[in-house]
N, C-alpha and C positions, 0 to 999 in steps of 0.2 A: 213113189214120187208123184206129184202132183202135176196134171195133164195141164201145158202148158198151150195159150193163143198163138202161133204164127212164129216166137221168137226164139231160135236157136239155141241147142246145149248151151253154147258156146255164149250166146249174147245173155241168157240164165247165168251160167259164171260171172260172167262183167257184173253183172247184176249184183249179184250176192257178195261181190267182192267189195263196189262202189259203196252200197249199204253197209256195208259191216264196217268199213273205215269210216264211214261217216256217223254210224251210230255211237261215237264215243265221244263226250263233251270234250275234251282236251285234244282228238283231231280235229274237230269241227273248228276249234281256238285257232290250232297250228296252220288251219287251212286260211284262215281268213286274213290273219297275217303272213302267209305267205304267198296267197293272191296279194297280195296287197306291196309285193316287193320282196325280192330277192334277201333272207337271214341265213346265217350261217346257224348250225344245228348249235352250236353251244351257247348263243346271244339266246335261241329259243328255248333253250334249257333251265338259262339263269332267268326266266318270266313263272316256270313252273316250281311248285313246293314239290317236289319230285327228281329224283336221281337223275342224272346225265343218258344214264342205261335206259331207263323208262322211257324220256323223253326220245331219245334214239329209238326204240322200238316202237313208240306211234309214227314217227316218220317213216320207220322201216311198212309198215303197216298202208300208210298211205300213197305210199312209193310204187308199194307191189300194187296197187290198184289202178295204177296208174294217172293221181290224184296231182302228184307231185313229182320233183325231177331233182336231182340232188350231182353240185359238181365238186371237183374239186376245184381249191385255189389253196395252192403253198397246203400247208396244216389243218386249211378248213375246208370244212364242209359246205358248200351254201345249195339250200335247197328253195324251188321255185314254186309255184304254185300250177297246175294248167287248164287255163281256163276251160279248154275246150272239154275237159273228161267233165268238169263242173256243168259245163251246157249239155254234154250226156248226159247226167245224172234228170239236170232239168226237163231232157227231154223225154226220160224213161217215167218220168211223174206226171207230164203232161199226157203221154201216152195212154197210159193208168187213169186218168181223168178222165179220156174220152171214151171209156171203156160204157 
């Protein structure tokens, strides 16, 4: 494993976890409409050329990273976007920058 500067196993996890949900075009999609206002998982399903399961498993994906927040209502699903893990992200690049 590669000797890391000052930042924690644990803040290395957040890391790899944030990157890797974001490294997929169609998360990056899901995120920006769901910063953008609260959708229910199946409204964002019927925008992709891809199965209902698919689109459920990039959510699930950006979920565990803790990118997004996902509630119920009746039948649906609606999932949020959160800003804050997004200004983490931004602040592990700014980080990175000043290296």
């Amino acid at each position: 494993m590669a000797e890391t500067t000052g930042a924690s196993p644990d803040d290395e996890d957040r890391a790899d976890a944030l990157f890797h949900a974001l490294s997929d075009r169609t998360r990056r999609d899901i995120m920006r409409r769901v910063l953008a206002g609260e959708h229910s998982v199946s409204v964002l399903a019927a925008k992709y050329d891809m199965s209902f399961a698919a689109v459920q498993k990039h959510v699930a994906v950006l979920e565990k990273a803790g990118l997004l927040t996902k509630r119920r209502q009746g039948r649906e699903q609606l999932a949020s976007g959160d800003v804050a893990a997004v200004r983490s992200v931004a602040s592990m690049l700014t980080e990175l920058e000043q290296v």
